[in-house]
mmCIF file as Biopython writes it, N, C-alpha, C and O atoms, coordinates in Angstrom:
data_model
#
loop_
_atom_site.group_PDB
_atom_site.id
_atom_site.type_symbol
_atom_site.label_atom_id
_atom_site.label_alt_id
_atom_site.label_comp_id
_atom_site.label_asym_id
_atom_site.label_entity_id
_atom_site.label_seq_id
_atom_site.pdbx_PDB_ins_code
_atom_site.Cartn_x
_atom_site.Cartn_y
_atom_site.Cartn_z
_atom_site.occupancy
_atom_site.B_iso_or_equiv
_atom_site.auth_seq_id
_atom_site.auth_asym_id
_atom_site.pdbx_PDB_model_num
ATOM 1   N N  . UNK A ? 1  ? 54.884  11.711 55.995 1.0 0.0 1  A 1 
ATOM 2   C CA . UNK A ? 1  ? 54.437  12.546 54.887 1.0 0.0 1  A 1 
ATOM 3   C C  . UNK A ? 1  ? 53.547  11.738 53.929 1.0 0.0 1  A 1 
ATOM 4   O O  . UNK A ? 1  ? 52.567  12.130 53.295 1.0 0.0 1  A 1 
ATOM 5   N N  . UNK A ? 2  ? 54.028  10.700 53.963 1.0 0.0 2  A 1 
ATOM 6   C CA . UNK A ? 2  ? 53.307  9.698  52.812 1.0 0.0 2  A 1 
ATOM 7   C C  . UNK A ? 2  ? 51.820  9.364  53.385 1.0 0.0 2  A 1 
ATOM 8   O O  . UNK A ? 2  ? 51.032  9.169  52.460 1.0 0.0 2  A 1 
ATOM 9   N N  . UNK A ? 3  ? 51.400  9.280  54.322 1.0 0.0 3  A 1 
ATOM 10  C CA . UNK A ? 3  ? 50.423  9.119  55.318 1.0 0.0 3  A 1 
ATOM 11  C C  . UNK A ? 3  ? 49.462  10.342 55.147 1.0 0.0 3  A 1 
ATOM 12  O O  . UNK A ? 3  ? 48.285  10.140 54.847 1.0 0.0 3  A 1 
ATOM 13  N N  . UNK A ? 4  ? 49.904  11.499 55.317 1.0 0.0 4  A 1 
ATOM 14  C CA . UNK A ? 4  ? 49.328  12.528 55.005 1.0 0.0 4  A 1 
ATOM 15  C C  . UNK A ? 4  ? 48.922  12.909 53.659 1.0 0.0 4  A 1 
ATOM 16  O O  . UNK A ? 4  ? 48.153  13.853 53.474 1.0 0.0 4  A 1 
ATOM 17  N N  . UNK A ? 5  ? 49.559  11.997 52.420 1.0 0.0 5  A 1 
ATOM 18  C CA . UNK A ? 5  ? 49.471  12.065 51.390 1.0 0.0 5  A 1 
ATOM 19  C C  . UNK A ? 5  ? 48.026  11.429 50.925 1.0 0.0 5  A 1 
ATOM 20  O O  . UNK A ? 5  ? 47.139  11.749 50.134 1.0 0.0 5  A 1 
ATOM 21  N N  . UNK A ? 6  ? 48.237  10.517 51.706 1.0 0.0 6  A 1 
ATOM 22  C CA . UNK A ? 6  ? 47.309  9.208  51.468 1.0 0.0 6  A 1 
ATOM 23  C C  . UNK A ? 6  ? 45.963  9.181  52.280 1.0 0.0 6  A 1 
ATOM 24  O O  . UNK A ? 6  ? 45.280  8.159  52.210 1.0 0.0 6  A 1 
ATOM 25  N N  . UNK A ? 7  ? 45.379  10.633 53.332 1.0 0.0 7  A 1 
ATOM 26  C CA . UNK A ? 7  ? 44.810  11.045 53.857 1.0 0.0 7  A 1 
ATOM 27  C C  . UNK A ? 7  ? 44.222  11.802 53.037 1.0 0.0 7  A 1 
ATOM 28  O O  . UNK A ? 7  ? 43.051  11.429 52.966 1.0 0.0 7  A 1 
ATOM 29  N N  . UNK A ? 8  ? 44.396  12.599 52.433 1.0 0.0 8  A 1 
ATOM 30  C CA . UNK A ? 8  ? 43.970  13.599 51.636 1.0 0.0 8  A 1 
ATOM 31  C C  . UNK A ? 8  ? 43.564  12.761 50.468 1.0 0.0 8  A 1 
ATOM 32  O O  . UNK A ? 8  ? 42.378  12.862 50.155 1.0 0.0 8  A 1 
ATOM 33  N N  . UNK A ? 9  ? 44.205  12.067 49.859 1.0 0.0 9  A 1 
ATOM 34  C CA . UNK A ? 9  ? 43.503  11.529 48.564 1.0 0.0 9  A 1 
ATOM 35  C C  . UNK A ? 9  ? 42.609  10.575 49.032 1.0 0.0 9  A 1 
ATOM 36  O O  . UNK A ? 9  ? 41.711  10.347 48.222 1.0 0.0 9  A 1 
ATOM 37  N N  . UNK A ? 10 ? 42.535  9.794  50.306 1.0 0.0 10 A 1 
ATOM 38  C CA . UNK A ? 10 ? 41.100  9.146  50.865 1.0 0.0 10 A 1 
ATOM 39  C C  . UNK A ? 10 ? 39.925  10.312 51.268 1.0 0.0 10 A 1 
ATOM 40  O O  . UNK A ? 10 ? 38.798  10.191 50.788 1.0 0.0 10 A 1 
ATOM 41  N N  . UNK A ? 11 ? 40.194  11.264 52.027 1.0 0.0 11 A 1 
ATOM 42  C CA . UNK A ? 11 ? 38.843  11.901 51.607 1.0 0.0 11 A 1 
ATOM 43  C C  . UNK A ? 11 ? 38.322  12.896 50.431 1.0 0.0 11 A 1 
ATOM 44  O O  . UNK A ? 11 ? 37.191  13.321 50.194 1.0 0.0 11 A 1 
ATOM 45  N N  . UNK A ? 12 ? 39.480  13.092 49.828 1.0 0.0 12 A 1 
ATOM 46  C CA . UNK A ? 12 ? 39.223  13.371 48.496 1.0 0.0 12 A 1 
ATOM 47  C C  . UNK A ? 12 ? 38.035  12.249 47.477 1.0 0.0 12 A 1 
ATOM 48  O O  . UNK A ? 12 ? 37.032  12.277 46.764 1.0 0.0 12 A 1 
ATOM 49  N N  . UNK A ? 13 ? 38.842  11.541 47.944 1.0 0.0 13 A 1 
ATOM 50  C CA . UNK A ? 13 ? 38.027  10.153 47.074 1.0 0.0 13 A 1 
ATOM 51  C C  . UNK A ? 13 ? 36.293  10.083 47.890 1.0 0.0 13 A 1 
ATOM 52  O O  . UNK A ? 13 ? 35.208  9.920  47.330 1.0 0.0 13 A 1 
ATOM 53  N N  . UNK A ? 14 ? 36.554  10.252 49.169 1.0 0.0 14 A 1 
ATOM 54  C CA . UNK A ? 14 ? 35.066  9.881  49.819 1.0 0.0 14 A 1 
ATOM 55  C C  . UNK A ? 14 ? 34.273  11.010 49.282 1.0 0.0 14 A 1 
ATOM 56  O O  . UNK A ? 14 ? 33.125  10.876 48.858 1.0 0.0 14 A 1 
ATOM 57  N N  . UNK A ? 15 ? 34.793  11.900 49.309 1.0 0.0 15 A 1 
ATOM 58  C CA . UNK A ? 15 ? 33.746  13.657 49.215 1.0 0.0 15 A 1 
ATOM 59  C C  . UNK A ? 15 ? 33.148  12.892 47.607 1.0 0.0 15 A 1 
ATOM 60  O O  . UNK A ? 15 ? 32.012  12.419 47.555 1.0 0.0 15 A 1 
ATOM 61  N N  . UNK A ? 16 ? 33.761  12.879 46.810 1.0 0.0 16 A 1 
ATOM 62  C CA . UNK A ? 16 ? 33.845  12.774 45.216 1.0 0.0 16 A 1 
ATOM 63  C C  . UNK A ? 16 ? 32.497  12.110 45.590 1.0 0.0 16 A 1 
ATOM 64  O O  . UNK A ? 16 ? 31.400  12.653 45.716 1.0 0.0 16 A 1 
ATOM 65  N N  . UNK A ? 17 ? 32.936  10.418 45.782 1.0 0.0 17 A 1 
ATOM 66  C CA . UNK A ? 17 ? 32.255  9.425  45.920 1.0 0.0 17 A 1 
ATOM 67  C C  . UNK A ? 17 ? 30.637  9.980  46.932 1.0 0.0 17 A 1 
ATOM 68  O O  . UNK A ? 17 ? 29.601  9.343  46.742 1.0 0.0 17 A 1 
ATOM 69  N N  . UNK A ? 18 ? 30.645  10.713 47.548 1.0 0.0 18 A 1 
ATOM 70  C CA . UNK A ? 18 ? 29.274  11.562 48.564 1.0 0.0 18 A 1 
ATOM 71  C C  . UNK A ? 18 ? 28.694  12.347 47.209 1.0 0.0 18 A 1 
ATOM 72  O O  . UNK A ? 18 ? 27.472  12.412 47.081 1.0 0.0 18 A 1 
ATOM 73  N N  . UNK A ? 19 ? 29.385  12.822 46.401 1.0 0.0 19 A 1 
ATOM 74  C CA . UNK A ? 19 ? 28.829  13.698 45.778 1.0 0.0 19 A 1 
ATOM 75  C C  . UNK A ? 19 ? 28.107  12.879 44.396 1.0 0.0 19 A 1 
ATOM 76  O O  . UNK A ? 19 ? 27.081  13.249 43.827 1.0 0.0 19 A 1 
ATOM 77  N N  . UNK A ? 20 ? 28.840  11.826 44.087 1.0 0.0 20 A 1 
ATOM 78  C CA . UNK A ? 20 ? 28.452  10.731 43.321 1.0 0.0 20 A 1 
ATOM 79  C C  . UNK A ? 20 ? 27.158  10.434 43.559 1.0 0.0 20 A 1 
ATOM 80  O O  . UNK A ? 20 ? 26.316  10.885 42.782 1.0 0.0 20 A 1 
ATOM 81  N N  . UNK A ? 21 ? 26.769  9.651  44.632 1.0 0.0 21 A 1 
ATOM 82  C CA . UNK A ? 21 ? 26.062  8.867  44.744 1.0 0.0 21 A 1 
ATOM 83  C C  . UNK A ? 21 ? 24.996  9.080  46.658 1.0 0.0 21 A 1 
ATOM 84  O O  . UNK A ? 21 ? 24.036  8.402  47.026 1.0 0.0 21 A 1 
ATOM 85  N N  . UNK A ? 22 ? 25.374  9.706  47.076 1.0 0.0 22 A 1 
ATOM 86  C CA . UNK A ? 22 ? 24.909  10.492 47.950 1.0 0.0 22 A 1 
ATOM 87  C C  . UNK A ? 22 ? 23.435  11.245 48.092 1.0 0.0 22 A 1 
ATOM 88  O O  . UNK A ? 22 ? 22.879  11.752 47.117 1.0 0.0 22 A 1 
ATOM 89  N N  . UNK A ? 23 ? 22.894  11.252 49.386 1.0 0.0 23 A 1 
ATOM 90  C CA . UNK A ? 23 ? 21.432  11.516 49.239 1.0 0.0 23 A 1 
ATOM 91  C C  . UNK A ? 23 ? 21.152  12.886 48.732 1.0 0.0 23 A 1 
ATOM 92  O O  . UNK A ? 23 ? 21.676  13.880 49.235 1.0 0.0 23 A 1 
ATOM 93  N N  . UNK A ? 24 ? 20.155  12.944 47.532 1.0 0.0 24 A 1 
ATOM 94  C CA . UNK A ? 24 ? 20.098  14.385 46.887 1.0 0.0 24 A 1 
ATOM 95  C C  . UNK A ? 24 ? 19.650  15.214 47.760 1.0 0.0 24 A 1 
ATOM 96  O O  . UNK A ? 24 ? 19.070  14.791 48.760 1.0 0.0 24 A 1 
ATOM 97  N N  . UNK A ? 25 ? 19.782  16.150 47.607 1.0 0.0 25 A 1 
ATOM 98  C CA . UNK A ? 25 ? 19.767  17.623 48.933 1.0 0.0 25 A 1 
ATOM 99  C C  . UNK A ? 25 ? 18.893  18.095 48.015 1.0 0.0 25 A 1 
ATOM 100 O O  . UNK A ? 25 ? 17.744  18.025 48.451 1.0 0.0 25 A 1 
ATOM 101 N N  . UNK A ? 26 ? 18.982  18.696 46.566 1.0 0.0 26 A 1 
ATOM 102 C CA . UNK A ? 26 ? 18.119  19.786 45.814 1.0 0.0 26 A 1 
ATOM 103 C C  . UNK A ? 26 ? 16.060  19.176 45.860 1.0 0.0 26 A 1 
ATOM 104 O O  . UNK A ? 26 ? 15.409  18.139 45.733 1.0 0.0 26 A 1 
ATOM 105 N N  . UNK A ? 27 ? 15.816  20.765 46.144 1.0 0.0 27 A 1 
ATOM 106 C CA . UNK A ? 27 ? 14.530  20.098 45.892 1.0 0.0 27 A 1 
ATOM 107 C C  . UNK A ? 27 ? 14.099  20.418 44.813 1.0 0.0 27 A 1 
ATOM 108 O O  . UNK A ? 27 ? 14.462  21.262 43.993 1.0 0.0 27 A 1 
ATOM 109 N N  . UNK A ? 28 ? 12.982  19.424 44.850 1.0 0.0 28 A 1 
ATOM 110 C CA . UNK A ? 28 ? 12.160  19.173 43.328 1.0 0.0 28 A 1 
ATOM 111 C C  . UNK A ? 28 ? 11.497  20.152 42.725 1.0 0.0 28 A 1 
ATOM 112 O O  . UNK A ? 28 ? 10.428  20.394 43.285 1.0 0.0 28 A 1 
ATOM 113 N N  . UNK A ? 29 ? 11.725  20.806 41.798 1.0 0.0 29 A 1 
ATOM 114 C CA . UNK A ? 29 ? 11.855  22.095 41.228 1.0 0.0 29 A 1 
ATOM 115 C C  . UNK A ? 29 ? 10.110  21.793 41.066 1.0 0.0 29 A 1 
ATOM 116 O O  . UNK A ? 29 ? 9.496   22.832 41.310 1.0 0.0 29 A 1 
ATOM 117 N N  . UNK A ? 30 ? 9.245   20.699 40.738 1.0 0.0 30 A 1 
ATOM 118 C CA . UNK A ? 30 ? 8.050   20.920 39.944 1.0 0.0 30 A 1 
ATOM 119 C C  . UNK A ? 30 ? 6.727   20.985 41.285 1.0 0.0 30 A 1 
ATOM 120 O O  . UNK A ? 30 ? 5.559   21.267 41.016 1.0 0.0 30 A 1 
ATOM 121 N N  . UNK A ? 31 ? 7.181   20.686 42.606 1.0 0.0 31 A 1 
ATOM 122 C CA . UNK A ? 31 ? 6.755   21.050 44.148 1.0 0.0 31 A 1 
ATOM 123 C C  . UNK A ? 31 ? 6.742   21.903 44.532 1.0 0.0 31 A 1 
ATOM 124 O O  . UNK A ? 31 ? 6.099   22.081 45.566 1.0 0.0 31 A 1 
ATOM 125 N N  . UNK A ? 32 ? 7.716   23.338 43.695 1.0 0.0 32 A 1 
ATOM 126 C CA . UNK A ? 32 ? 7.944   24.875 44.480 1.0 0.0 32 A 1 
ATOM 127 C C  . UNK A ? 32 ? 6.567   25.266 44.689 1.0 0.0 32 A 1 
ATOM 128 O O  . UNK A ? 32 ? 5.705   24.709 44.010 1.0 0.0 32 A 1 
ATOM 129 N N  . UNK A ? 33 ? 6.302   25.987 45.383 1.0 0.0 33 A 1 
ATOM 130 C CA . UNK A ? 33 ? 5.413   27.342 45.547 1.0 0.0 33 A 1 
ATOM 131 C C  . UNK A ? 33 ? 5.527   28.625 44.774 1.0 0.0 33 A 1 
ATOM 132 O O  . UNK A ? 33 ? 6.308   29.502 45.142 1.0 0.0 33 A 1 
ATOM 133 N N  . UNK A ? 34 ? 4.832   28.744 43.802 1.0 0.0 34 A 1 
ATOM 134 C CA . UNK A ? 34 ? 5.091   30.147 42.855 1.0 0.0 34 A 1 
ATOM 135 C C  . UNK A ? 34 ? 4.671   31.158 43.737 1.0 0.0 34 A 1 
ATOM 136 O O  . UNK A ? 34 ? 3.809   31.061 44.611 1.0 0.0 34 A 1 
ATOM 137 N N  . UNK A ? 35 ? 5.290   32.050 43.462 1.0 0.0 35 A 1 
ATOM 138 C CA . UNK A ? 35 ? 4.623   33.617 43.842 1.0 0.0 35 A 1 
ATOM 139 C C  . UNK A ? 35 ? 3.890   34.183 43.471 1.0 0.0 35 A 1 
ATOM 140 O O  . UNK A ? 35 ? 4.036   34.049 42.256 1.0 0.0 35 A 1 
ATOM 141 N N  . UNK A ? 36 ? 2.904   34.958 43.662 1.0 0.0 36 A 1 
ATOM 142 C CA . UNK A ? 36 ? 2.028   35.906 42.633 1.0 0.0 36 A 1 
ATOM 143 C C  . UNK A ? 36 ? 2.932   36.807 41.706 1.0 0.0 36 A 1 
ATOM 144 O O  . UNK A ? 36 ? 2.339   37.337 40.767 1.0 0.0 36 A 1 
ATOM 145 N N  . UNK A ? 37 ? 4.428   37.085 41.846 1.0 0.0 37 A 1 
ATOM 146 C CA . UNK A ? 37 ? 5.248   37.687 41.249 1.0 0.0 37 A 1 
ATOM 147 C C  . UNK A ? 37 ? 5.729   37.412 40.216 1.0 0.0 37 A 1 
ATOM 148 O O  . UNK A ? 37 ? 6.193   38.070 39.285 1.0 0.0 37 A 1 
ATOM 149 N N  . UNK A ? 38 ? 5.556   36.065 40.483 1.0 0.0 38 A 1 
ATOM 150 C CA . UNK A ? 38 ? 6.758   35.120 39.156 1.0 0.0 38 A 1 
ATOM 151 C C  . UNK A ? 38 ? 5.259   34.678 39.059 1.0 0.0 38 A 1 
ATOM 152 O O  . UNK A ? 38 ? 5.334   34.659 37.830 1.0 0.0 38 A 1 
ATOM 153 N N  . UNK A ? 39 ? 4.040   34.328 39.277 1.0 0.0 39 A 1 
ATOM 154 C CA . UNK A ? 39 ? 3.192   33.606 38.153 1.0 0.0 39 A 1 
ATOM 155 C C  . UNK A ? 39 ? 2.838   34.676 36.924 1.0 0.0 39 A 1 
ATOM 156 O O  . UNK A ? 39 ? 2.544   35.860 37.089 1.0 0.0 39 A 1 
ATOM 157 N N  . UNK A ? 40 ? 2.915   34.134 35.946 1.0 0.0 40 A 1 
ATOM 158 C CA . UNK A ? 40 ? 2.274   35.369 34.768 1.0 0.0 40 A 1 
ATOM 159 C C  . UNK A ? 40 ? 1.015   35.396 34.189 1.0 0.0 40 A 1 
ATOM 160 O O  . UNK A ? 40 ? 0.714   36.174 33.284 1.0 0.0 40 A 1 
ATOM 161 N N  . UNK A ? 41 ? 0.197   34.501 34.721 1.0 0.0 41 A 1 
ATOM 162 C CA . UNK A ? 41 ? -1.107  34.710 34.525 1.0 0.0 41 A 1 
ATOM 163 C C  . UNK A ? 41 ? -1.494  35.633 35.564 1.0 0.0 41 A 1 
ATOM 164 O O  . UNK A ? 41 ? -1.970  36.752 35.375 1.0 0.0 41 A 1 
ATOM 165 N N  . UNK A ? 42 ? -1.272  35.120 36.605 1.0 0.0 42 A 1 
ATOM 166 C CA . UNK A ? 42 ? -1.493  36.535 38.146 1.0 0.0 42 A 1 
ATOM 167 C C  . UNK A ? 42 ? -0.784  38.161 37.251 1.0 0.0 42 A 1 
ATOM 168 O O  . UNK A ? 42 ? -1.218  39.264 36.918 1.0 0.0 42 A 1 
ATOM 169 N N  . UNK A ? 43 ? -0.065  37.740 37.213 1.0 0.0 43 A 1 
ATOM 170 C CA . UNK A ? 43 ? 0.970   39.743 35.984 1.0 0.0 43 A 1 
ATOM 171 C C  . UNK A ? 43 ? -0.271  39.776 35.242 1.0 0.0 43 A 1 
ATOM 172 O O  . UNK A ? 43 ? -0.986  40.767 35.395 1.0 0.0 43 A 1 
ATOM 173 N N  . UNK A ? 44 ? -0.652  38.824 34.439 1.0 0.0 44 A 1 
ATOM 174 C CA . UNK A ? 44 ? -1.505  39.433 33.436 1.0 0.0 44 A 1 
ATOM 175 C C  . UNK A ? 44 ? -3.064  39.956 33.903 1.0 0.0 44 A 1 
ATOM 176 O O  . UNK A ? 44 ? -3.663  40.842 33.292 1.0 0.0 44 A 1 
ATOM 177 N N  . UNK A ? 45 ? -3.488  39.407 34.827 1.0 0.0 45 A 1 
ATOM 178 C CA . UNK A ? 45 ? -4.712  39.357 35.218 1.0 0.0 45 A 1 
ATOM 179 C C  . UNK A ? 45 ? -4.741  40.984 35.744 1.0 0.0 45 A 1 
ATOM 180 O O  . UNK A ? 45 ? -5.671  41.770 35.563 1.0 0.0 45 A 1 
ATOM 181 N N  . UNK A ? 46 ? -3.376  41.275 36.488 1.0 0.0 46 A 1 
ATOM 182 C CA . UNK A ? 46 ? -3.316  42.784 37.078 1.0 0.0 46 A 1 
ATOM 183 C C  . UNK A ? 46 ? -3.482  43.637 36.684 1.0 0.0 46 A 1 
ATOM 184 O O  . UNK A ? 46 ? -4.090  44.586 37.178 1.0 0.0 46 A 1 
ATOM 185 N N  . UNK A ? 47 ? -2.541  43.473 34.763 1.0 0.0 47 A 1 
ATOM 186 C CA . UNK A ? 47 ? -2.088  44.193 33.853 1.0 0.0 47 A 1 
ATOM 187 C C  . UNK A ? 47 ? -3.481  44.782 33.271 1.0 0.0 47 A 1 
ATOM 188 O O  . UNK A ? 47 ? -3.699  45.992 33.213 1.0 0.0 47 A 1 
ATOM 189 N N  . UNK A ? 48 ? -4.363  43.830 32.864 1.0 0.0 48 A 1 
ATOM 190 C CA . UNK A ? 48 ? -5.450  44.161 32.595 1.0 0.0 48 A 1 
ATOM 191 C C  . UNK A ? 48 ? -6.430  44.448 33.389 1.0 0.0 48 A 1 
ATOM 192 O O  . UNK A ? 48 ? -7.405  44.780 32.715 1.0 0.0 48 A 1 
ATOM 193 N N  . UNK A ? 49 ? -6.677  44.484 34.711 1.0 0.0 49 A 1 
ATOM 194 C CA . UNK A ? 49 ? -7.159  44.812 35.624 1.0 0.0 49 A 1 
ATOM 195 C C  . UNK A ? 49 ? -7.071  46.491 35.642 1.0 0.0 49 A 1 
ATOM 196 O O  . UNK A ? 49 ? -8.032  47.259 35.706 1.0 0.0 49 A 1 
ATOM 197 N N  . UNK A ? 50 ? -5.502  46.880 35.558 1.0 0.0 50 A 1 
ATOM 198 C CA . UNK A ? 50 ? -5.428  48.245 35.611 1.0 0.0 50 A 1 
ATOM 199 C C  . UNK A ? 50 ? -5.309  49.125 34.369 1.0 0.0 50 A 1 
ATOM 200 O O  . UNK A ? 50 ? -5.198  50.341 34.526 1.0 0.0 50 A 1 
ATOM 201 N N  . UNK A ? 51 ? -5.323  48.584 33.117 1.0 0.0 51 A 1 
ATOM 202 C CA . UNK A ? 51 ? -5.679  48.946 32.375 1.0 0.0 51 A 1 
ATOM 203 C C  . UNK A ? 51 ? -7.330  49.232 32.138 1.0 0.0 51 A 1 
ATOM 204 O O  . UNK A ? 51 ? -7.657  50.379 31.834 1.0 0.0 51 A 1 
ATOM 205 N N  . UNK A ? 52 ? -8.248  48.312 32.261 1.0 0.0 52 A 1 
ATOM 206 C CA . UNK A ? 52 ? -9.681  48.651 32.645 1.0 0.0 52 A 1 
ATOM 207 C C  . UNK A ? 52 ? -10.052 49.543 33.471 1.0 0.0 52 A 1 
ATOM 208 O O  . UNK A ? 52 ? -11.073 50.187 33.227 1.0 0.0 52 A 1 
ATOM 209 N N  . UNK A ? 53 ? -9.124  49.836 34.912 1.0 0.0 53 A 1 
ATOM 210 C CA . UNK A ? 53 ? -9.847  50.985 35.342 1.0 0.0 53 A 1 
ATOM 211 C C  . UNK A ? 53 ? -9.172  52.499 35.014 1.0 0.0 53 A 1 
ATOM 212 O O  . UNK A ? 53 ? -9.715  53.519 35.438 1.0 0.0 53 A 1 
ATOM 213 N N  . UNK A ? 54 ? -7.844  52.541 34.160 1.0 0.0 54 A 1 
ATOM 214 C CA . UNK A ? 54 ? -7.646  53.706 33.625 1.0 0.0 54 A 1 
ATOM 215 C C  . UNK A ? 54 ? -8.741  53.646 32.084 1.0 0.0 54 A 1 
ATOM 216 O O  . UNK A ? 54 ? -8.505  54.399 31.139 1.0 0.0 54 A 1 
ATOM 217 N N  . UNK A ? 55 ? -9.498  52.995 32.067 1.0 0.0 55 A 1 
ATOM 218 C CA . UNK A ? 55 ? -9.990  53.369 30.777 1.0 0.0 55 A 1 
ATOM 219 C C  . UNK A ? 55 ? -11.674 53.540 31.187 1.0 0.0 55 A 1 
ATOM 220 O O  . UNK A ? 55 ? -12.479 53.927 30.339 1.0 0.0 55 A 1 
ATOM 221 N N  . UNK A ? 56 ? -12.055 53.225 32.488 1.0 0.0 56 A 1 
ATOM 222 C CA . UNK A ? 56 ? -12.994 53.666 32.857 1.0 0.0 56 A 1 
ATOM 223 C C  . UNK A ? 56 ? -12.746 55.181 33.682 1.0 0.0 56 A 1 
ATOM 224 O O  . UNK A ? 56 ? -13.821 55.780 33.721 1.0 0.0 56 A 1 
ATOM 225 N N  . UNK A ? 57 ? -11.939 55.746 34.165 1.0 0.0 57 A 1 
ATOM 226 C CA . UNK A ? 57 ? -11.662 57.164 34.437 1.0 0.0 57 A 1 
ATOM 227 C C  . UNK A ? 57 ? -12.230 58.155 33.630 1.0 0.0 57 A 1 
ATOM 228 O O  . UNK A ? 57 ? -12.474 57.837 32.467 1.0 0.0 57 A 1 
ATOM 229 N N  . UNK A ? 58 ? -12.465 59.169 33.963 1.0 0.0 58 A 1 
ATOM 230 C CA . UNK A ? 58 ? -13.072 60.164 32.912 1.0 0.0 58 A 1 
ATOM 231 C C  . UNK A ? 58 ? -11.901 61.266 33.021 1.0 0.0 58 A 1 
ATOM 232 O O  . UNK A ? 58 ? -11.455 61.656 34.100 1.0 0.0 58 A 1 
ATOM 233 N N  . UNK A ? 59 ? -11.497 61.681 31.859 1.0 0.0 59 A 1 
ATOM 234 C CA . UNK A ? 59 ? -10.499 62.441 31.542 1.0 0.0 59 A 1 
ATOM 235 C C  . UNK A ? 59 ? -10.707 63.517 32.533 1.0 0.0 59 A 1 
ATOM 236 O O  . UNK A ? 59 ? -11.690 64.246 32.667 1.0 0.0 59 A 1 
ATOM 237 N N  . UNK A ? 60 ? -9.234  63.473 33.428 1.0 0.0 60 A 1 
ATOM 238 C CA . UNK A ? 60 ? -9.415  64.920 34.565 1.0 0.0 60 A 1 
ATOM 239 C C  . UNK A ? 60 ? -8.073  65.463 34.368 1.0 0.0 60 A 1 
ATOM 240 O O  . UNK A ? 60 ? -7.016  65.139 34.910 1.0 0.0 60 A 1 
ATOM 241 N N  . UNK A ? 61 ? -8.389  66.596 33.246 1.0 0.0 61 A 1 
ATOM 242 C CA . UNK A ? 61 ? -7.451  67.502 32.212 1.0 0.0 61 A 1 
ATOM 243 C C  . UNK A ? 61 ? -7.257  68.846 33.322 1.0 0.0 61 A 1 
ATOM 244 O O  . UNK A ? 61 ? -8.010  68.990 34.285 1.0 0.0 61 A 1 
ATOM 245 N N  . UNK A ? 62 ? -6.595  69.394 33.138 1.0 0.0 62 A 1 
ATOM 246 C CA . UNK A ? 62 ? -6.423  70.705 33.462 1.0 0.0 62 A 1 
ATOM 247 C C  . UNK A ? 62 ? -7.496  71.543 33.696 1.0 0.0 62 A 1 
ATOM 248 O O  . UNK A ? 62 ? -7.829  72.121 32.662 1.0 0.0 62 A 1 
ATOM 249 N N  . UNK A ? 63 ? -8.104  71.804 34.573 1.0 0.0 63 A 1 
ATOM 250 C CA . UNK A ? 63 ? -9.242  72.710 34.674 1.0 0.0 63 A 1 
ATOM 251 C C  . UNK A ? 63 ? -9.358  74.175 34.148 1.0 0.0 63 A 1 
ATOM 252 O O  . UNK A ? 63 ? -8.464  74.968 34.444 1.0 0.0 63 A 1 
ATOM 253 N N  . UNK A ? 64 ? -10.361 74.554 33.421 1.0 0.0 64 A 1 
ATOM 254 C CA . UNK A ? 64 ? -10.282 75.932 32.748 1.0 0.0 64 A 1 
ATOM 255 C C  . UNK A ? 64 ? -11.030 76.649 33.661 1.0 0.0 64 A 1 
ATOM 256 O O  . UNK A ? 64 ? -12.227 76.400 33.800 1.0 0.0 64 A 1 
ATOM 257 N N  . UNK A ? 65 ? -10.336 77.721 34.458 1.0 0.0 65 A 1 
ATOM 258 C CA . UNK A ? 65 ? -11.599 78.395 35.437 1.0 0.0 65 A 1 
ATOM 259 C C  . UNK A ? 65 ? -12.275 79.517 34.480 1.0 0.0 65 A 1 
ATOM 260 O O  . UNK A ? 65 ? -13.496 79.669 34.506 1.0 0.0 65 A 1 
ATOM 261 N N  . UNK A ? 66 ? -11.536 80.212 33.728 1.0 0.0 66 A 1 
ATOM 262 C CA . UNK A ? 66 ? -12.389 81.099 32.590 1.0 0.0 66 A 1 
ATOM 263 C C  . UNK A ? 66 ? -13.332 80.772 31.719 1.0 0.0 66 A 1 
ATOM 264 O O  . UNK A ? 66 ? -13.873 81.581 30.965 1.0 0.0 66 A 1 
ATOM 265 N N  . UNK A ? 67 ? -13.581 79.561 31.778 1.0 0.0 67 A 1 
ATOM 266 C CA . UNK A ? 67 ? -14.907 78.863 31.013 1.0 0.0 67 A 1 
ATOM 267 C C  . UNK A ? 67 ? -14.753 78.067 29.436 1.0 0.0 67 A 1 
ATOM 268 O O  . UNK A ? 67 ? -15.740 77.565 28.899 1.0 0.0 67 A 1 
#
């Protein structure tokens, strides 16, 4: 039992110690690839993109056939 005791708190201790000092896994957040989704100059460029061509439209209201 004592063996088994002493098993568990050695890889307890190794995991700890892996997680300590162990080769980093995360990647480098400032290397990502943005999306056109998440960039917000790309959002903005759209935003105003489609705002310009609803403001070049010519108002197409309800048609009056009686004049």
């Amino acid at each position: 039992m004592i063996y088994l005791l002493a098993l568990i708190g050695l890889v307890t201790v190794a995991v700890l110690l892996w997680k300590a000092f162990g080769p980093n896994t995360r990647p480098v957040l400032s290397n990502r690839v943005q999306g056109p989704d998440d960039d917000p100059d790309f959002l903005w460029k759209v935003d105003r993109e489609t705002r310009r061509k609803k403001s070049d439209e010519p108002d197409t209201g309800p048609a009056d056939p009686a004049g």
